[in-house]
C-alpha positions as CSV (number, residue, x, y, z in Angstrom):
1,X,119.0,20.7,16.8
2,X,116.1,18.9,18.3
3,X,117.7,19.1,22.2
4,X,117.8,23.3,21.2
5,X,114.3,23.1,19.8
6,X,112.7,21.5,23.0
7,X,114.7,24.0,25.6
8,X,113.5,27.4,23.4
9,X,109.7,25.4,23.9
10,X,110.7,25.0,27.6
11,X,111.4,28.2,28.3
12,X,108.8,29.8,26.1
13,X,106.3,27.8,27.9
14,X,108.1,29.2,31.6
15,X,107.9,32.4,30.0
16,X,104.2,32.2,29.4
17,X,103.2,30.7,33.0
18,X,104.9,34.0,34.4
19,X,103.1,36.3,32.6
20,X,99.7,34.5,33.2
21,X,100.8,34.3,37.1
22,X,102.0,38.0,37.1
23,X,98.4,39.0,35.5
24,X,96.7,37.1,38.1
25,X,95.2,38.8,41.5
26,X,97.4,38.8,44.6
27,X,96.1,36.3,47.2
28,X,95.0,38.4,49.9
29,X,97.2,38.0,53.6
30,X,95.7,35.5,55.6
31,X,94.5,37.3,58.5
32,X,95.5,36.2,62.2
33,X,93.0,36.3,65.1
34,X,94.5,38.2,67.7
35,X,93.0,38.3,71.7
36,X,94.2,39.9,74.7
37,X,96.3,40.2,76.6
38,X,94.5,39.5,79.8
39,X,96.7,41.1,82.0
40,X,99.9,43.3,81.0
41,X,102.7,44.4,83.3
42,X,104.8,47.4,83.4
43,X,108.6,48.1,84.9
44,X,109.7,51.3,84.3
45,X,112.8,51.6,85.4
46,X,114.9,54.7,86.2
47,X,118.8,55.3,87.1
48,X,119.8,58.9,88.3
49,X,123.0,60.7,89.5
50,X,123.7,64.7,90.4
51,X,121.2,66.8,91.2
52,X,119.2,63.9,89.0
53,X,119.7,62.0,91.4
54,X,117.3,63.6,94.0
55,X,114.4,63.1,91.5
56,X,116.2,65.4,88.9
57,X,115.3,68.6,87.5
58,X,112.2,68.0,84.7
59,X,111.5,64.2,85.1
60,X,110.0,62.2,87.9
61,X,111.3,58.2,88.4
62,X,108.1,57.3,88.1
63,X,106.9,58.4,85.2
64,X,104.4,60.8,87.0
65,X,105.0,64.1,85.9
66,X,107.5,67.0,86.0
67,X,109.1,67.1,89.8
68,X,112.3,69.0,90.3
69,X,114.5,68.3,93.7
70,X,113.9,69.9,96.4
71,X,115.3,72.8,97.8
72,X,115.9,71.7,100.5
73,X,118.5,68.7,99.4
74,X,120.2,71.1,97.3
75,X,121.2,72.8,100.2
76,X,122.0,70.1,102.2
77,X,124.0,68.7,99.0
78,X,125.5,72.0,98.7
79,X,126.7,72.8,102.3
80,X,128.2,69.3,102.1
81,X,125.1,67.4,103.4
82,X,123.0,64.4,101.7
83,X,123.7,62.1,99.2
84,X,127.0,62.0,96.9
85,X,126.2,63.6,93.6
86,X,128.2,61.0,91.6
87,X,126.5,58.0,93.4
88,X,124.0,55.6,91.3
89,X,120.4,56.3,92.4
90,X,117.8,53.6,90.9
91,X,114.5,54.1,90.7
92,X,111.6,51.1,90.0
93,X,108.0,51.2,89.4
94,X,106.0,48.2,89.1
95,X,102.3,48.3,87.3
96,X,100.1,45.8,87.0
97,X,96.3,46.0,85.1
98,X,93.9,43.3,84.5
99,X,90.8,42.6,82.7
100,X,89.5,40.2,84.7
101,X,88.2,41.0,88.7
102,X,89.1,39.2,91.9
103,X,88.6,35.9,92.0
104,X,87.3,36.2,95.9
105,X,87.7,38.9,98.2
106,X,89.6,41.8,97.5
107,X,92.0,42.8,94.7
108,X,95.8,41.2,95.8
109,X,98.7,40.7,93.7
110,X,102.9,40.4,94.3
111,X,106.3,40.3,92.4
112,X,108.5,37.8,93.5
113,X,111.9,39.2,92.5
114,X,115.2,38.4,91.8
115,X,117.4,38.4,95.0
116,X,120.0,41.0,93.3
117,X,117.1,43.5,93.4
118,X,117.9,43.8,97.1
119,X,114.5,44.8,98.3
120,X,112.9,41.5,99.5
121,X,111.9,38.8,97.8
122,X,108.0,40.0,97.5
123,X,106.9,43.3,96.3
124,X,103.0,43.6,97.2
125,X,101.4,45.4,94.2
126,X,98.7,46.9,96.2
127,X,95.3,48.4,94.5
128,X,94.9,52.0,95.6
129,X,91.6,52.7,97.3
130,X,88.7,54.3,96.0
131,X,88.9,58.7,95.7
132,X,86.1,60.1,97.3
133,X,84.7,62.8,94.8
134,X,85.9,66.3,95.6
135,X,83.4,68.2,97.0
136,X,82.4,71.4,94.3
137,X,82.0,74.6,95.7
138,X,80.1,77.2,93.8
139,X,81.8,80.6,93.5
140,X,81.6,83.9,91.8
141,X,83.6,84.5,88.7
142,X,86.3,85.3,88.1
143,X,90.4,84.9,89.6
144,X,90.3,84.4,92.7
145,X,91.1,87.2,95.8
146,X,94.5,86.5,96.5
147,X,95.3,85.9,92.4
148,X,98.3,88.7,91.1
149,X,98.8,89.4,87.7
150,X,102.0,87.7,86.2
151,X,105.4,89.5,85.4
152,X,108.3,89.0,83.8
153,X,109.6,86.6,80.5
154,X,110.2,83.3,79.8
155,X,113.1,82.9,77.4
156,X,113.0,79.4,74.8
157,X,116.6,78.6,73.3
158,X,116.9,74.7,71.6
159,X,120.1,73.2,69.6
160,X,123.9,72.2,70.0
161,X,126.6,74.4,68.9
162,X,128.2,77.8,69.3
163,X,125.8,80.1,68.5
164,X,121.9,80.1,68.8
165,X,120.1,80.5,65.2
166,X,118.6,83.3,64.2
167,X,115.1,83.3,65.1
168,X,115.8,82.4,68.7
169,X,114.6,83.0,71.7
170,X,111.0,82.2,71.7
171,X,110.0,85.0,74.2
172,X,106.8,84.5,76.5
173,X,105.9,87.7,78.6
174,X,103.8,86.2,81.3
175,X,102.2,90.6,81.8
176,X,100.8,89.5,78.0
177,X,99.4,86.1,79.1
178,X,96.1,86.3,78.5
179,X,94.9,83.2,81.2
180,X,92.1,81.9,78.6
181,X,94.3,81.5,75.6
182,X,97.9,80.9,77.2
183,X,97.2,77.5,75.4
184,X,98.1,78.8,72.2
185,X,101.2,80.6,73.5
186,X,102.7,77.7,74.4
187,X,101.7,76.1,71.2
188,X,104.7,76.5,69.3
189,X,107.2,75.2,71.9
190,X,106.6,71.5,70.5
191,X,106.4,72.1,67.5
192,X,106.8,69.3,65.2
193,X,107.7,66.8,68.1
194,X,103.6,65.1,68.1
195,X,104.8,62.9,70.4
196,X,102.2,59.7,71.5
197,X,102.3,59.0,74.9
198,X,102.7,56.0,76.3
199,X,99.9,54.5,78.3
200,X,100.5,51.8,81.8
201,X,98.1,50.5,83.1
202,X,95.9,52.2,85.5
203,X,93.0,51.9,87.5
204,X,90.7,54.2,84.9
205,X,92.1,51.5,82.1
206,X,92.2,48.4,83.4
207,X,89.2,46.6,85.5
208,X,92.0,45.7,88.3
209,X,95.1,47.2,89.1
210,X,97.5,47.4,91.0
211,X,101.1,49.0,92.1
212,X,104.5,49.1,93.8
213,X,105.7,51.0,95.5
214,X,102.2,52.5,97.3
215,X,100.5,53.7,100.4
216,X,102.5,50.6,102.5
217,X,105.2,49.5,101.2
218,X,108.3,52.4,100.2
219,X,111.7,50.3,100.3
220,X,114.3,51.9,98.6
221,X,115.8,50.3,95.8
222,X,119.9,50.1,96.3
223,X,122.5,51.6,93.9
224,X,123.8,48.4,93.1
225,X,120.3,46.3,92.6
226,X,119.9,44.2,89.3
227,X,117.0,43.4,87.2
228,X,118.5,40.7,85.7
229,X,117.1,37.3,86.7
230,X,113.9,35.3,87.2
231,X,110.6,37.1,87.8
232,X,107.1,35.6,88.8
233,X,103.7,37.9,89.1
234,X,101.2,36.0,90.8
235,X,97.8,37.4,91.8
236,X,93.7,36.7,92.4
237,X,92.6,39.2,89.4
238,X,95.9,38.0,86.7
239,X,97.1,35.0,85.2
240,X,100.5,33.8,86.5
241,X,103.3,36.1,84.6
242,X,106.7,33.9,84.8
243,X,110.2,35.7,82.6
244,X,113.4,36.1,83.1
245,X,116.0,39.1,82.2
246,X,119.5,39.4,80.6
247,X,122.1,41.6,82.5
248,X,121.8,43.3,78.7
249,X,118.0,44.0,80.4
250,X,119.0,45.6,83.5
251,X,119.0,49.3,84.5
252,X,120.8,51.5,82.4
253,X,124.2,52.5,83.9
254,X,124.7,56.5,85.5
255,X,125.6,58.8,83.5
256,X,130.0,59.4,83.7
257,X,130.6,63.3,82.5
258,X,134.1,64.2,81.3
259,X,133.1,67.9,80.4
260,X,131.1,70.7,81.8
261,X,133.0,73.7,81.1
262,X,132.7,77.0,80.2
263,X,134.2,77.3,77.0
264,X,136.6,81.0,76.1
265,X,134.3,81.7,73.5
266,X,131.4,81.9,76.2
267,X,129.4,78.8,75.2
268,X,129.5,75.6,77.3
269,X,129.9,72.2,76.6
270,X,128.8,69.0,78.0
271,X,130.5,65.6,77.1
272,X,129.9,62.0,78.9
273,X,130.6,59.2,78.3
274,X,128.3,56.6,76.1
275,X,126.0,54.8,78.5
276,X,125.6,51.2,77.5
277,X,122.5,50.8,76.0
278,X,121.0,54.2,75.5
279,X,119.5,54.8,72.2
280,X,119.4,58.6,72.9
281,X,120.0,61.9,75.0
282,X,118.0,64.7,75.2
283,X,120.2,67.8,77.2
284,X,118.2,70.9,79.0
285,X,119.6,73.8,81.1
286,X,117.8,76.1,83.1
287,X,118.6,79.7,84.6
288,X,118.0,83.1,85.6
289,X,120.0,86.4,84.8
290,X,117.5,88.4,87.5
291,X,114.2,87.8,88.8
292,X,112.2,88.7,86.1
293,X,113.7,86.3,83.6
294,X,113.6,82.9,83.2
295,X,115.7,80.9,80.7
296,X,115.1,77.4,79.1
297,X,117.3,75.5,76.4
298,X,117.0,72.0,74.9
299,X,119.6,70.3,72.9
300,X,116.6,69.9,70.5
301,X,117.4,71.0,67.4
302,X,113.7,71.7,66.9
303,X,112.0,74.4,68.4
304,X,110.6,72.5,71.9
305,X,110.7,73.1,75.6
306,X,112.7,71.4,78.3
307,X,109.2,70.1,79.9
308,X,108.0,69.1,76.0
309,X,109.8,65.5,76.2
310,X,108.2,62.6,79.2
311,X,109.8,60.6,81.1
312,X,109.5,57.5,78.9
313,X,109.5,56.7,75.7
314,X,108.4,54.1,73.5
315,X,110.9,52.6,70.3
316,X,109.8,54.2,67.8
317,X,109.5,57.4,69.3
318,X,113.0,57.3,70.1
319,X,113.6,56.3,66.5
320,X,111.5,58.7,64.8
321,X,112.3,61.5,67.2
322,X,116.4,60.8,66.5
323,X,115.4,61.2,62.6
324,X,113.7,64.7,63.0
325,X,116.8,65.6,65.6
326,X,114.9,66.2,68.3
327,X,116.7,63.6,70.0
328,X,120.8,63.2,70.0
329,X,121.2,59.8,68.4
330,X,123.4,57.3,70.8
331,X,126.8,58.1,69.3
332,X,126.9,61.7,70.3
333,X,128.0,62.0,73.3
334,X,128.7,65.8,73.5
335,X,127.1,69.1,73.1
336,X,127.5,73.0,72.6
337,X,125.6,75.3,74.5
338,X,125.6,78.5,72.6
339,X,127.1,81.5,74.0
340,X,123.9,83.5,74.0
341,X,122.2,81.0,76.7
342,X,125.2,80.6,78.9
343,X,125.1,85.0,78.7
344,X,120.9,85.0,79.5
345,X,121.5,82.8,82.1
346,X,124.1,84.7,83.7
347,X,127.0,82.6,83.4
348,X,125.1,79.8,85.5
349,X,122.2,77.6,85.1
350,X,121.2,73.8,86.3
351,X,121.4,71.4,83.3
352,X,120.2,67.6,83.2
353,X,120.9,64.5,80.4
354,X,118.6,62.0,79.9
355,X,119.6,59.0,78.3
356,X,116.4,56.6,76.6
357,X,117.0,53.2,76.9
358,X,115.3,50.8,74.5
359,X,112.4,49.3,75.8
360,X,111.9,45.4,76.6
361,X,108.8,43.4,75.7
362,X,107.8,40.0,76.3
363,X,104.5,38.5,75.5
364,X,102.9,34.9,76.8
365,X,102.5,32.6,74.6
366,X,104.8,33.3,71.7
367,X,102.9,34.2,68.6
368,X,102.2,31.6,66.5
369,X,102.0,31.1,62.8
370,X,99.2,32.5,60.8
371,X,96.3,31.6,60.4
372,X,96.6,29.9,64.3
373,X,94.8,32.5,66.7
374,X,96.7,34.4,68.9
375,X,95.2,34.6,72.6
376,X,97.8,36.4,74.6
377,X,98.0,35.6,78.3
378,X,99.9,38.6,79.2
379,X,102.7,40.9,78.3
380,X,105.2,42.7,80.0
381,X,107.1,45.8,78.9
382,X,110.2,47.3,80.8
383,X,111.2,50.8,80.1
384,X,114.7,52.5,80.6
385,X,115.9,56.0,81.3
386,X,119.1,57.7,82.9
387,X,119.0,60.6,84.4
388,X,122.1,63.2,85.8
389,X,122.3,67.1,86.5
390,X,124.6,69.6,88.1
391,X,125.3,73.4,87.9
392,X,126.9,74.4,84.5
393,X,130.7,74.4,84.5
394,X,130.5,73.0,88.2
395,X,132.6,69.9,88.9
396,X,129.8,68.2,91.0
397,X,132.6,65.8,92.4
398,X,133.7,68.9,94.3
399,X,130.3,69.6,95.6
400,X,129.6,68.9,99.8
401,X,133.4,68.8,100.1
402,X,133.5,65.4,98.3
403,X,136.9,66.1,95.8
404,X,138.9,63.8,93.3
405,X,142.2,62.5,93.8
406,X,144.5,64.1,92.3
407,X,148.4,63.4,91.6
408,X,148.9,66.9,91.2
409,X,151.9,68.1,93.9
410,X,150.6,70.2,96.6
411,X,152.8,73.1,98.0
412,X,154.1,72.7,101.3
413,X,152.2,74.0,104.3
414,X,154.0,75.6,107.0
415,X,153.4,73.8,110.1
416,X,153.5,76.9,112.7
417,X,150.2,78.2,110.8
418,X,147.1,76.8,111.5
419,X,145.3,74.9,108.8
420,X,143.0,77.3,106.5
421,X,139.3,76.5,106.6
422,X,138.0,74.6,103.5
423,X,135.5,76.2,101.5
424,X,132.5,74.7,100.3
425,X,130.9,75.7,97.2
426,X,127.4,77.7,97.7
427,X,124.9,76.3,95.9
428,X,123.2,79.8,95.5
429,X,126.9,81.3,94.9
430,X,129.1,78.5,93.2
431,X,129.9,80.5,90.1
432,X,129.0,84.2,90.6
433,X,125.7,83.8,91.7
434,X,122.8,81.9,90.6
435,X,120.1,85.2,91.0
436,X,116.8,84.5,90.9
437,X,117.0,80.8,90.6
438,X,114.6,80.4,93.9
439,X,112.2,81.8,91.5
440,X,112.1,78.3,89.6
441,X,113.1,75.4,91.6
442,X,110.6,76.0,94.8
C-alpha cells in the first residue's frame, strides 16, 4: 500500500515539474557569430553533346548568357564536317573573388589541378583589365536611321503531352510591339517561375578577382577530363583554398537519347536515358513554319519561355522549381510534344535537354558548434549542367555521314553497277525543310 502511495506522489510530483516547465518561456537560440568568407571560388561546370555541343541552342558553358551555335558549324556538321554530334563536349569555368587586395604588385592567382583534367597542371586565373568608359555620343531622338519597324509573331507553347491546353499559344506580334513597353509583353512568359539568380564572383562584387579561361590562356578541356581529385588555389589577394572531389563530383555524364520521333498522332517525343546525377531536365524546341513566324515550346508545365530558365541553378531552385513543375523531376526521362507545336513548326524544329546537376559546396573551416564563431576562410561551390540538341525526329547519329551499326541484312549490290552516291542529310532540308529557321539561329 505504502510502495503504491509513494509512486502516485512520484508521479504527481513529475507531473507538476512538466506543467511548471511547459508554462515557462522558451530559452531563446544561442546565436552563432558568423564572418566571411574571405575569398569564395566558383567551378561551373558544363557537359554538352548534338548541336549542344557547339555551345547549344539557349545556354552558354559559361554561364554568360543566351548563345546559340553557329551557323556556320551546323553546316559544317551537316554536310558531314566538324565535330561528331554524339561526342562528350565539357565545358569549365573557373572564378575566383576576394575581399582582400594584392599583397604586392599586381593581382595573380592559379588552380593547380588534378592531372585527369588534362589541361596542365596550372590554370592562371587572370584579373581582367580595367574597361575604359565608352565614350557617350549625344544624338537626336528618336530610332535610329537605319531602324525598320518589326513584323511577324512569336508563338509561346509550354507542357508534356499530346495536346497543348487550351489557352495556348501565347502570341507576340512584334507589328504591335510598342518598343517602350515591350517589357510588359514579355511579362507573362515567366510567370510564376521568380527565379533568384545566382551570383559568382565578379570584378563589380569582389575587391579582386580573377578567371579561367581569359584573354591568355583558352585550352580546351578534353571529352574525357575528370574533376575528381585534389585541388589547390593559391594566390597574392586569397588565402590558400586546398579540397578534393569524389568521381560522384565530377561532370555530369552526356546526355544518351533513345527517342526522337515523330509520333502517328503528330506529336513528338523525346526519351533519354537518366543521366547519373541530374536532379532535373528542362526540354525546349524551336521552329519556323514561314518567315514570319517564330515558334517556342518548353516542357514547362507553367507558362514560361525557352530563354526564361539560366544556365545554372542553385538546390533549391531546382527543388522548388520541380514542385511547381516547371522543372521535370529526375525520374522522368521522356516527354510529349503536342501535335499542335510539331504542326506550327512545320514538322521540324531544333530542340535541346538540359539536365541540372546538384550543386557542390565546401566551406573552410568546418562550422563549429554554437556559440563558437564561425570565421570562414573560403568556400567553394561547383555547379553541374548537361546539355544535348538535334533536329526533331532526326537521328543525329546519322548526321555528317556518321551512321550506327546495324545487324540488319543489306541487299546485295550488283557488282557491274557503280556504287550510288551517299546522301547526306541537309541541315536546312533534313525533314521537309526547315523554312525560315535562318531567321532565328544567325
Amino acid at each position: 500500500m505504502s510502495q503504491k502511495r509513494g509512486t502516485t506522489i512520484l508521479a504527481g510530483a513529475a507531473l507538476l515539474a512538466q506543467a511548471a516547465s511547459a508554462g515557462a518561456a522558451p530559452q531563446a537560440p544561442v546565436k552563432q557569430p558568423v564572418t566571411g568568407p574571405v575569398a569564395v571560388y566558383w567551378m561551373s561546370a558544363a557537359t554538352s553533346n548534338g548541336f549542344g555541343g557547339m555551345g547549344g541552342m539557349m545556354g552558354a558553358a559559361g554561364g554568360g548568357g543566351p548563345q546559340r551555335p553557329s551557323m556556320a558549324a551546323m553546316m559544317s556538321m551537316g554536310m558531314g564536317g566538324g565535330p561528331d554530334p554524339n561526342a562528350a563536349n565539357h565545358t569549365l569555368v573557373l572564378q575566383l573573388g576576394s575581399s582582400l587586395k594584392p599583397a604586392g604588385g599586381g593581382p595573380t592567382a592559379e588552380h593547380d589541378a588534378p592531372a585527369g583534367l588534362g589541361v596542365g597542371q596550372v590554370l592562371p586565373l587572370l584579373s581582367p583589365e580595367p574597361q575604359t568608359p565608352a565614350k557617350h555620343e549625344e544624338r537626336e531622338p528618336g530610332p535610329p536611321p537605319e531602324y525598320q519597324k518589326p513584323h511577324g509573331r512569336m508563338l509561346i507553347f509550354w507542357g508534356c503531352g499530346e495536346h497543348a491546353p487550351p489557352g495556348q499559344p501565347y502570341v507576340i506580334d512584334f507589328a504591335k510591339l510598342d518598343p517602350a513597353n515591350a517589357g510588359q509583353m514579355f511579362a507573362g512568359l515567366g510567370r510564376g517561375l521568380s527565379i533568384t539568380g545566382m551570383q559568382p564572383p565578379s570584378p563589380g562584387r569582389n575587391t579582386t578577382y580573377g578567371e579561367w579561361p581569359n584573354r591568355l590562356t583558352r585550352v580546351t578541356v578534353p571529352g574525357d577530363a575528370s574533376l575528381a581529385g585534389d585541388h589547390v588555389i593559391k594566390g597574392n589577394y586569397s588565402p590558400e583554398i586546398k579540397f578534393g572531389l569524389t568521381p560522384e563530383q565530377d561532370f555530369l555524364p552526356p546526355f544518351r537519347l533513345t527517342t526522337n520521333a515523330k509520333n502517328p498522332s503528330g506529336s513528338a517525343t523525346l526519351a533519354w536515358r537518366p543521366v547519373d546525377g541530374a536532379a532535373a531536365y528542362f526540354a525546349t524546341l524551336m521552329g519556323a513554319r514561314n518567315r514570319d513566324e517564330i515558334v517556342m515550346w518548353t516542357s514547362s508545365s507553367t507558362q514560361t519561355s525557352a530563354f526564361s530558365l539560366p544556365d545554372y541553378l542553385s538546390n533549391g531552385e531546382i527543388r522548388r522549381l520541380v514542385a511547381s513543375n516547371a522543372l521535370m523531376p529526375a525520374s522522368q526521362t521522356s516527354c510529349v510534344i503536342p501535335q499542335e507545336v510539331v504542326a506550327a513548326t512545320g514538322q521540324s524544329g531544333m530542340f535541346q535537354l538540359a539536365a541540372y546537376g546538384d550543386e557542390t559546396n565546401i566551406a573552410y573551416p568546418p562550422r563549429p558548434p554554437a556559440p563558437k564563431p564561425w570565421n570562414i576562410a573560403w568556400e567553394v561551390k561547383v555547379r553541374y549542367k548537361s546539355t544535348t540538341g538535334g533536329i526533331l525526329g532526326m537521328d543525329m547519329s546519322q548526321m555528317g555521314g556518321r551512321h550506327r551499326d546495324s545487324d540488319e541484312p543489306r541487299e546485295p549490290r550488283d557488282p557491274n553497277q557503280p556504287p550510288p552516291k551517299k546522301k547526306r542529310p541537309s541541315l536546312f532540308n533534313p525533314l521537309g525543310g526547315l523554312p525560315g529557321l535562318g531567321n532565328i539561329v544567325p
